[in-house]
Structure formats: structure tokens, C-alpha cells
C-alpha positions as CSV (number, residue, x, y, z in Angstrom):
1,X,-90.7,107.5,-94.3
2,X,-94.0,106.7,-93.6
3,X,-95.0,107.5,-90.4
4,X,-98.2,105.8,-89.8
5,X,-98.0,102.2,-89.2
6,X,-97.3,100.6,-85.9
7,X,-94.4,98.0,-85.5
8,X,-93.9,95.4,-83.2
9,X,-90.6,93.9,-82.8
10,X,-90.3,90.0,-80.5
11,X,-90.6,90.3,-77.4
12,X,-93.1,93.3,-77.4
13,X,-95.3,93.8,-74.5
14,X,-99.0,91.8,-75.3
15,X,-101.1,89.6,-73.9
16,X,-99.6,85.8,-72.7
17,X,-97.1,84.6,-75.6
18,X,-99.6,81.1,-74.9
19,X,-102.8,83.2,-76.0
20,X,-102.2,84.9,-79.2
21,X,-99.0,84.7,-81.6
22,X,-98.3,86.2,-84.6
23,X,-95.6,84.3,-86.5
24,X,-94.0,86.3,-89.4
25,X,-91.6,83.5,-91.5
26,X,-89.1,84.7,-94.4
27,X,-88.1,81.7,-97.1
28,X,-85.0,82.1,-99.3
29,X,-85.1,84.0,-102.0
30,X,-84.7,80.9,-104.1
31,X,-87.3,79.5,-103.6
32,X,-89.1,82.6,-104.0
33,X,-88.4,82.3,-107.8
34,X,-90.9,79.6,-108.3
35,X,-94.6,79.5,-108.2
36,X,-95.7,81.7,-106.2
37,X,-98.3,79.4,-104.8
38,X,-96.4,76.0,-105.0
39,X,-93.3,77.1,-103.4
40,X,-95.4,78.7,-99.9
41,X,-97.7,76.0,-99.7
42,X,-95.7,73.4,-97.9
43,X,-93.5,76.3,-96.1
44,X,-96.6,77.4,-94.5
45,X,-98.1,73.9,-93.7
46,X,-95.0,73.3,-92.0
47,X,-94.9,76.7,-89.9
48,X,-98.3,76.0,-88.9
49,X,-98.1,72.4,-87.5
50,X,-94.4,74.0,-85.6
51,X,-96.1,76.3,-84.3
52,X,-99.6,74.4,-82.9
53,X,-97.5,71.9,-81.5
54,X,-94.8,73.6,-79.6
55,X,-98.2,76.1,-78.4
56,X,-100.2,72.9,-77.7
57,X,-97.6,70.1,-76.3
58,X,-99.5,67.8,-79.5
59,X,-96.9,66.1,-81.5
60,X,-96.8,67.7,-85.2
61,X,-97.3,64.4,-86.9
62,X,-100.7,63.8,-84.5
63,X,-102.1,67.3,-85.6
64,X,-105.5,66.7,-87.4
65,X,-107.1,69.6,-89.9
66,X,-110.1,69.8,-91.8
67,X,-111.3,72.3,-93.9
68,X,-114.9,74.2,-93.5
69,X,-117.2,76.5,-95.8
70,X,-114.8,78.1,-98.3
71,X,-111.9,76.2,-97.2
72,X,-111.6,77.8,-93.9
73,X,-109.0,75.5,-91.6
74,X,-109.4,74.1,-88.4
75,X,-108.0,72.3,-85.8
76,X,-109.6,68.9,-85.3
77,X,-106.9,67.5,-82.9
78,X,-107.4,70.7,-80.3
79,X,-110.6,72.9,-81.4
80,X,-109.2,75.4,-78.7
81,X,-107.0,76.5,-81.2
82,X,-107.6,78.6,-83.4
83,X,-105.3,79.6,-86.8
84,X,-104.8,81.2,-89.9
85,X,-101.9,82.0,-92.2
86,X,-101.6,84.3,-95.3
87,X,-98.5,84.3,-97.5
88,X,-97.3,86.8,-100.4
89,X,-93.4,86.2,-102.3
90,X,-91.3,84.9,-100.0
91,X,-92.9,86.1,-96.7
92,X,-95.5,84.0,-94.6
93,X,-98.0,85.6,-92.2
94,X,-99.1,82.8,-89.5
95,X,-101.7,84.0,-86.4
96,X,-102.6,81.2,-83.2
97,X,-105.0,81.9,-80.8
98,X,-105.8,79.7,-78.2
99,X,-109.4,81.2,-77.2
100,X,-110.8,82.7,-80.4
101,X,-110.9,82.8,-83.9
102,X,-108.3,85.0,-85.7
103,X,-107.9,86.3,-89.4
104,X,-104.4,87.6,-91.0
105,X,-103.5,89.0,-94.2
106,X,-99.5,89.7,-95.5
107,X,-99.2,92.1,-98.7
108,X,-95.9,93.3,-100.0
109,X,-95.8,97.1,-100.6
110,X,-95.8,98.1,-104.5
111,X,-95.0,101.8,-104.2
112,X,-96.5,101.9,-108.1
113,X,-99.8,100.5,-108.1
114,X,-102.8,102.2,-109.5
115,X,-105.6,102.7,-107.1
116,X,-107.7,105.2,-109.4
117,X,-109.5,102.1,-110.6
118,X,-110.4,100.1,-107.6
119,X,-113.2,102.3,-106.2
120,X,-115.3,99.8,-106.4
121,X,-114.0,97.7,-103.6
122,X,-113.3,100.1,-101.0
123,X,-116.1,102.0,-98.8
124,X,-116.3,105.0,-99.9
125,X,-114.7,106.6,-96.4
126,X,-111.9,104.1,-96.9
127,X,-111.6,105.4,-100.5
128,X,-111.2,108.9,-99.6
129,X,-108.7,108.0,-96.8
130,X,-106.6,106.4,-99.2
131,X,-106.6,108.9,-102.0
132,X,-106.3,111.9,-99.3
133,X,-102.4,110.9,-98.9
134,X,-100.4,112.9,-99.4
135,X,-97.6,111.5,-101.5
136,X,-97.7,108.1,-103.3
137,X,-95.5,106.6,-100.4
138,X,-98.8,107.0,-98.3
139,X,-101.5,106.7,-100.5
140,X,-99.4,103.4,-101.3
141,X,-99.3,102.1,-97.3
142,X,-102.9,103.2,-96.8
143,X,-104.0,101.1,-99.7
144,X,-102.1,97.8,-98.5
145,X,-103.6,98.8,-94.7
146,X,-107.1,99.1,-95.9
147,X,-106.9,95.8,-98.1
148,X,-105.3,93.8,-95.5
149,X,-107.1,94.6,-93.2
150,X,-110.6,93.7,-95.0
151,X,-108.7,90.3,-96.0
152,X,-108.2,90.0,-92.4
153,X,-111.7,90.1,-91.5
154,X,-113.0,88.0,-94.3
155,X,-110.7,85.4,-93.5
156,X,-111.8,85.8,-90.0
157,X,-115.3,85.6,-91.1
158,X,-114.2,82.3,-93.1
159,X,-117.1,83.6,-95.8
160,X,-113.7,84.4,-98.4
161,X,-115.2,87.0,-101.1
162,X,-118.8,86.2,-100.9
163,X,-118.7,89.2,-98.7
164,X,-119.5,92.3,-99.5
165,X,-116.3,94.2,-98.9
166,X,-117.3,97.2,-100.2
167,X,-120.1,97.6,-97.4
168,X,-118.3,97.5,-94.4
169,X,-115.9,100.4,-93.3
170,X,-112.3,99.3,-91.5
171,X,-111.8,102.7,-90.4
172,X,-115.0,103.0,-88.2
173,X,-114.4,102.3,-84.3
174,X,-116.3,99.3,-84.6
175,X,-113.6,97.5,-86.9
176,X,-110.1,99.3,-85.8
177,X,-110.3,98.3,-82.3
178,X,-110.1,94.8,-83.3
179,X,-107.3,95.5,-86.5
180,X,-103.7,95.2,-85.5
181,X,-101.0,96.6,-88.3
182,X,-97.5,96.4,-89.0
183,X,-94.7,96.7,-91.1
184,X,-91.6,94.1,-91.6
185,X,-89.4,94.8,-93.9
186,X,-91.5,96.1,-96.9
187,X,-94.3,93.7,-96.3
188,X,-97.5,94.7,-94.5
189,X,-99.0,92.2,-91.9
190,X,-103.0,93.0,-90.8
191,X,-104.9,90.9,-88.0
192,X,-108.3,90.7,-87.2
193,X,-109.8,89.6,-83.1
194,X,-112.9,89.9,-81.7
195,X,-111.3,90.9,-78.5
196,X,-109.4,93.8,-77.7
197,X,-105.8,91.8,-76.8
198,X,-102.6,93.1,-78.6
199,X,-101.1,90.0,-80.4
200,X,-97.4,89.0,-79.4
201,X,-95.5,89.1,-82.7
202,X,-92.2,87.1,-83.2
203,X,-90.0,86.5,-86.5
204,X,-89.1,83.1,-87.5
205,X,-86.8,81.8,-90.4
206,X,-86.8,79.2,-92.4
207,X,-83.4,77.4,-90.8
208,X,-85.9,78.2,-87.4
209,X,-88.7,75.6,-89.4
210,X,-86.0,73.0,-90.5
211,X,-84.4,72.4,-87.2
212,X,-87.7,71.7,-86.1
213,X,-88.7,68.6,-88.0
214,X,-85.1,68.0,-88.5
215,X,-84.5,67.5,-84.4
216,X,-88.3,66.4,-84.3
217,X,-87.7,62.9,-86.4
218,X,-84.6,62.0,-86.2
């Protein structure tokens, strides 16, 4: 058991379900066997214009996006709204906020990865945090919360790798109070947000996404 992470199940107490949502989305494992990136890509584009419209009262097929400097997305129909979604297998990682921008990352846990060899991408005080652990189980968690967690703010950032990741420390005050962690299942979710809310976190499944359109156009 690792006994580090927080978990937030739906319904959790936050701030305004209409401010911030987190949307965790599970596809079959079917579709899972496929390319990894093909099969997510139109899962997530889906999830994303579900949830935007049902947050914004804008019809899903009126939802205009754009892409900006390394292929950041926005929301042309209603800039209020910020988004961004991360996926990994068969698990999608979807955050909304409807006053600032927001960053996520979604990892699934490899109990056997090697971190000896990735020094080089970690601050050094996140390095020693990691390696510190003291059984693989944790060293394992703290890796995937330290590297979802800088994903997180890059993505925030919308500068993608061009950043330094190395530099910048997640575990300093000036970073953690704006990371929010969490476990489901055996796949680690991190956000970044410049304020200090907690993020209202609900599980959706794929059935959840086909009604949707399903109801939505017929």
C-alpha cells in the first residue's frame, strides 16, 4: 500500500462543480489494443467537446478550437474556458476551468521501471526524493508524481519541452500549492492552477460519452 497520494472520489468537497472539473474517462479494453495514439485521439476529442458544452450551455457541434505555440488548445467559441486533456492506455485525464488556465497529466503506474538513469531530468531535490523511497512501490509512485506533475506545468505553461524541466523543483512550496494528485485505479492523475482551489473530480465512462452524442443528434 502506498500511503502517500491523495484521492478524490465524485462528489468530493471543492470549489463550484461550474469552476474547475476534472474528468477522468476509462475506454474499453478493446480499444485499448490499438495505437495507442489513434485509438485516444477521437475518445478524448469527444470528452472534451461533452464536457465544454454541458459546462458552457454551447452546442458541441458550435464549439470552435484552435491551436497556439506548440499546439496548445483553446477555446475560440468561449475563451472563458479554459482546457486540457492528457491520455495514457486506456485512461483519459480531461481538466475545465472556467476562470484560468489549467495543465493535467495521466501516467499509468509501472511498478518496474528504471529510474537510476533519468537523473538528468529531475531537480536534483526531486531526485533525491524519489530515490529516498523506501521500497520500489514508493520510489515507483514518487517517480510518476514528480513527472506528472512537471507535465502538468509544462502543459500549463503551453511551452511543451522547450522547458527546462530539470531547473524547476515541484516539491518547493512555490509549486505544490498549486499541484493536485491522485490515484484511480493504477493510473496517476496530476493538475497544475495558478490559484489555490481544489478541483472537483468526477469519473466518466465511455457508455457516459456515447449517450451523449447519441441523445445529442438524433
Amino acid at each position: 500500500m502506498i500511503p502517500e497520494y491523495t484521492s478524490c472520489q465524485e462528489g468530493c468537497s471543492g470549489i463550484p462543480f461550474f469552476t474547475v472539473l476534472m474528468t477522468v474517462y476509462r475506454v474499453t479494453q478493446r480499444q485499448a489494443t490499438k495505437s495507442l495514439y489513434c485509438h485516444l485521439k477521437l475518445p478524448s476529442t469527444l470528452l472534451v467537446r461533452m464536457e465544454i458544452s454541458k459546462l458552457s450551455g454551447i452546442p458541441s457541434a458550435d464549439l470552435c478550437f484552435h491551436s497556439q505555440y506548440m499546439h496548445k488548445p483553446i477555446l475560440l467559441s468561449a475563451p472563458q474556458y479554459h482546457f486540457n486533456y492528457s491520455h495514457t492506455r486506456n485512461m483519459i485525464l480531461c481538466g475545465i476551468s472556467a476562470t484560468e488556465p489549467v495543465g493535467v497529466d495521466i501516467e499509468r503506474i509501472d511498478t518496474n521501471i528504471t529510474i537510476g538513469n533519468m537523473e538528468n531530468v529531475f531537480h536534483p531535490i526531486e531526485f533525491l526524493y524519489i530515490n529516498n523511497g523506501s521500497s520500489a512501490p514508493i520510489r515507483s509512485y514518487r517517480f510518476y508524481k514528480i513527472w506528472t506533475q512537471k507535465e502538468a506545468y509544462i502543459k500549463y505553461l503551453g511551452t511543451g519541452f522547450s522547458e527546462k524541466i530539470q531547473d524547476f523543483n515541484t516539491l518547493d512550496s512555490s509549486f505544490s500549492f498549486h499541484l493536485h494528485t491522485w490515484i484511480v485505479n493504477d493510473y496517476l492523475c496530476s493538475m497544475f492552477l495558478p490559484s489555490l482551489s481544489n478541483p472537483t473530480i468526477q469519473l466518466v465512462n465511455e457508455s457516459d460519452v456515447q449517450h451523449y452524442f447519441l441523445n445529442t443528434f438524433i
